[in-house]
C-alpha positions as CSV (number, residue, x, y, z in Angstrom):
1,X,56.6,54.1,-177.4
2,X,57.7,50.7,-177.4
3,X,56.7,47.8,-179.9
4,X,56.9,44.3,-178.4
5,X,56.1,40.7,-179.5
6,X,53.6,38.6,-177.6
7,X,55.6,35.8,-175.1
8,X,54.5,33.1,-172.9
9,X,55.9,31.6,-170.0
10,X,55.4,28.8,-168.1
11,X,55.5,29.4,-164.5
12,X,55.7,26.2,-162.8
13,X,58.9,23.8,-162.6
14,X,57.1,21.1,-164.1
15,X,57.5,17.5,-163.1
16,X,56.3,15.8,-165.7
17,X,56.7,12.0,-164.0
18,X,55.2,13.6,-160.7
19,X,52.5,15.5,-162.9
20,X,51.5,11.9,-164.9
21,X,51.7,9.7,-161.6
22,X,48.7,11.8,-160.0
23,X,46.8,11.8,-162.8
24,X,47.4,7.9,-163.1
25,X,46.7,7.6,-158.8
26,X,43.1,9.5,-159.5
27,X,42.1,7.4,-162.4
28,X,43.0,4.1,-161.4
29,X,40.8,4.8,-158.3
30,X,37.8,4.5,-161.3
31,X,39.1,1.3,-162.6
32,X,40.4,0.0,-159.1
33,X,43.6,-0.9,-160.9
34,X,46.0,0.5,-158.6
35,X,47.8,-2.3,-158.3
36,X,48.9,-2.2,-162.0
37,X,51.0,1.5,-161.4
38,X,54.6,1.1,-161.3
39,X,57.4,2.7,-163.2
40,X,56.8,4.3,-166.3
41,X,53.4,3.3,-166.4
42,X,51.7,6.8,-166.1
43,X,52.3,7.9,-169.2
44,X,50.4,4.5,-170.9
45,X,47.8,5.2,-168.9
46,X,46.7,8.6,-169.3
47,X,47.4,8.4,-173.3
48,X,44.7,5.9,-172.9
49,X,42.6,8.1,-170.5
50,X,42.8,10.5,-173.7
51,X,41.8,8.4,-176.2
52,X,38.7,7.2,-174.3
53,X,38.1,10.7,-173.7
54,X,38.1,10.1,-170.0
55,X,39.6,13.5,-169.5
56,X,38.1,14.7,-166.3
57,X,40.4,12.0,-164.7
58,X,43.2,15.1,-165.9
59,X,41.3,18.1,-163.9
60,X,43.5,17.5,-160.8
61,X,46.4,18.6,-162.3
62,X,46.8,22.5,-163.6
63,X,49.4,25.0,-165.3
64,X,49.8,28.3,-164.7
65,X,51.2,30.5,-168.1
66,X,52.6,34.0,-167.8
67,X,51.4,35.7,-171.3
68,X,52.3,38.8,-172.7
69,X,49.6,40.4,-175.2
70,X,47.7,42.9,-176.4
71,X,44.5,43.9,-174.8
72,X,42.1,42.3,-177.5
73,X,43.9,38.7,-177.0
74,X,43.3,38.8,-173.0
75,X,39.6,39.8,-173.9
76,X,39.2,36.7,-175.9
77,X,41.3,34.5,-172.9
78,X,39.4,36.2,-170.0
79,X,35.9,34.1,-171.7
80,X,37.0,30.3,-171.0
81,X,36.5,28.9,-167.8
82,X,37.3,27.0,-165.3
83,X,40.3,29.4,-165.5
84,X,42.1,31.9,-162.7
85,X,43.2,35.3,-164.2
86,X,45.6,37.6,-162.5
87,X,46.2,40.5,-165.1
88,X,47.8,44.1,-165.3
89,X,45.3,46.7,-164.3
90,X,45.2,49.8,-166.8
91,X,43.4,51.2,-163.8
92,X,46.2,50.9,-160.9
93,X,49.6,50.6,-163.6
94,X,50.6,55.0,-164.0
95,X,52.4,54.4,-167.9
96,X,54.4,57.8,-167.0
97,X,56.1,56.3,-163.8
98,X,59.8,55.0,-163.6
99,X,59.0,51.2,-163.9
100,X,57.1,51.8,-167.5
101,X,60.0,54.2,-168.8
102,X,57.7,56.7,-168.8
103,X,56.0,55.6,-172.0
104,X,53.5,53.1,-173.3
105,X,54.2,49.5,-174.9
106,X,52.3,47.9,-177.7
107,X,52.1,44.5,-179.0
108,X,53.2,44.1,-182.9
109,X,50.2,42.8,-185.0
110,X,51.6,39.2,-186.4
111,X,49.5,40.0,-190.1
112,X,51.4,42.8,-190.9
113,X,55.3,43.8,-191.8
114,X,56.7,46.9,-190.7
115,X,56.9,47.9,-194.1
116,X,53.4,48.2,-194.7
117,X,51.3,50.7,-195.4
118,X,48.7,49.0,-192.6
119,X,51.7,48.6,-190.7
120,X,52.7,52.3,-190.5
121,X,48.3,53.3,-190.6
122,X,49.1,51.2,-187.2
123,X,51.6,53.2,-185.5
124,X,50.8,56.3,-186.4
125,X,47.3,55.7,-184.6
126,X,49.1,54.0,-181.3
127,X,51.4,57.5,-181.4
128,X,48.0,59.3,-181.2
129,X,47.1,57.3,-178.3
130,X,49.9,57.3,-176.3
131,X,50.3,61.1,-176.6
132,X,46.6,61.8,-175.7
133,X,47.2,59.6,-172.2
134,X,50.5,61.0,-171.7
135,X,49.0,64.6,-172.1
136,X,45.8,63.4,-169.6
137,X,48.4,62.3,-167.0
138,X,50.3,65.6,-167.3
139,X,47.0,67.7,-166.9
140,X,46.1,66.2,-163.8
141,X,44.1,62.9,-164.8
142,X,44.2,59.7,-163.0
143,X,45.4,56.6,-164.7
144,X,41.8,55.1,-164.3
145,X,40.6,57.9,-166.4
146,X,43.3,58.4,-168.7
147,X,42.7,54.7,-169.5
148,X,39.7,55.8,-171.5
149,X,42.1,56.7,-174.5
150,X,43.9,53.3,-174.2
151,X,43.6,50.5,-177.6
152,X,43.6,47.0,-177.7
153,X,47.0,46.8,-178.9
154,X,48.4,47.7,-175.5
155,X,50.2,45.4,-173.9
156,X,49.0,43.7,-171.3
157,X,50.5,40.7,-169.0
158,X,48.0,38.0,-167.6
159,X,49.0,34.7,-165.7
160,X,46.1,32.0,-166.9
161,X,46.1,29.3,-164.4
162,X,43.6,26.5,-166.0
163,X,43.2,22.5,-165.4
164,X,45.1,20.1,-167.8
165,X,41.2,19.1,-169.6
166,X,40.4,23.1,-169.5
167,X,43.9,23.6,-171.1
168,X,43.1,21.1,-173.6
169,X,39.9,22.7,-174.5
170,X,41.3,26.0,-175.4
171,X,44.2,24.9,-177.2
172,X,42.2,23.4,-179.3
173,X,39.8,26.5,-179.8
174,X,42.6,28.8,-180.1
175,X,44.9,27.4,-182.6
176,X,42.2,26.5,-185.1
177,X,42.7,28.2,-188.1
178,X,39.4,30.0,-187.7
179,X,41.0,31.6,-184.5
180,X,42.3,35.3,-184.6
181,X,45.9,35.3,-185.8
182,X,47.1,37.2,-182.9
183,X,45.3,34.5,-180.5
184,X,46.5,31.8,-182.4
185,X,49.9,32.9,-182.5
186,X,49.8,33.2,-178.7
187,X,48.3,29.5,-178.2
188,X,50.1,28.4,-180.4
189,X,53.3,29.4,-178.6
190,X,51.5,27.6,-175.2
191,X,51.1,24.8,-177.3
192,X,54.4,24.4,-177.6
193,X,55.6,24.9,-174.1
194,X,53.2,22.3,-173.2
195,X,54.8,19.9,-175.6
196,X,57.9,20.4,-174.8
197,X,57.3,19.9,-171.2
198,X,54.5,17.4,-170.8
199,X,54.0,15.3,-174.8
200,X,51.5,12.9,-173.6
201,X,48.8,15.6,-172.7
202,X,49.4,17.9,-176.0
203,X,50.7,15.7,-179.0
204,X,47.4,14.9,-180.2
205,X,46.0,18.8,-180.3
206,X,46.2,19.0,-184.3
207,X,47.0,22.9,-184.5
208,X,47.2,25.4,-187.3
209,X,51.6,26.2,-188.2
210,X,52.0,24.7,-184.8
């Protein structure tokens, strides 16, 4: 049994001058201002697409995010649309093969220490599972049935491909502070990809510890 922390990745090379420039080429079509673009001026101009909340000027660009969680998170992400959803299937993925190690891998609940008494309630009960699928698989089960035994805190890896205004949007669900703490941790962590890689279109998402 292994015990992992969530992780995000970011999956494109992003461009963030190229990225802002189309943005800025689609919404000056609205104004018919193209005439005004020039260097460094994408950036002015889609902070002020945001603050009119003009934002479906910033549907024709997208991101795709690699994310590592447990099965409960990837319920709550699999809700939002518009969104694309490529995930790990419990149904197709054998846990007892080579590629897995042979064993299964769980994500670590952020609310509690390893120290804990929930903490150790916790593992004790993903043991359980893991050896109830492991001993399906040996008495002849297929994975789609020895799923049945499988929790929500099995890992699970998902690439969420979502518009820049759809991004937006569940960012700011997500790392609200009435958000689950193992969802918010996760967006929060997107959150901060996003900023590091395009400011202009996250800065003003007011999260929770991000």
């Amino acid at each position: 049994m292994k015990i992992i922390p969530q992780s995000v990745q970011v999956l494109d090379e992003v461009d963030a001058e190229s990225l802002l420039r189309k943005i800025e080429r689609a919404g000056r079509v609205c104004y018919k201002s193209e005439g005004k673009a020039g260097p460094g001026t994408a950036a002015t101009f889609v902070a002020g697409l945001l603050r009119r909340g003009h934002e479906s000027v910033i549907e024709h660009e997208k991101l795709s995010v690699l994310a590592v969680c447990d099965r409960g998170v990837s319920h709550e992400i699999v809700r939002h649309r518009i969104a694309s959803y490529s995930q790990e299937s419990t149904r197709y993925c054998n846990y007892t093969g080579e590629k897995f190690g042979g064993e299964l891998s769980f994500i670590k609940p952020c609310f509690w220490n390893e120290g804990e008494a929930e903490f150790r309630a916790w593992k004790n009960a993903m043991e359980q599972c893991e050896n109830a699928y492991l001993a399906l698989m040996e008495a002849g089960a297929k994975p789609e049935q020895a799923r049945s035994v499988l929790p929500n805190s099995l890992k699970t890896e998902i690439v969420i491909t979502m518009n820049i205004r759809a991004w937006r949007h569940f960012l700011k669900l997500r790392t609200d502070a009435a958000s689950h703490p193992q969802m918010r941790e996760l967006a929060g962590m997107i959150l901060q990809e996003f900023r590091a890689n395009i400011p202009v279109l996250f800065d003003d998402i007011a999260a929770a510890g991000v």
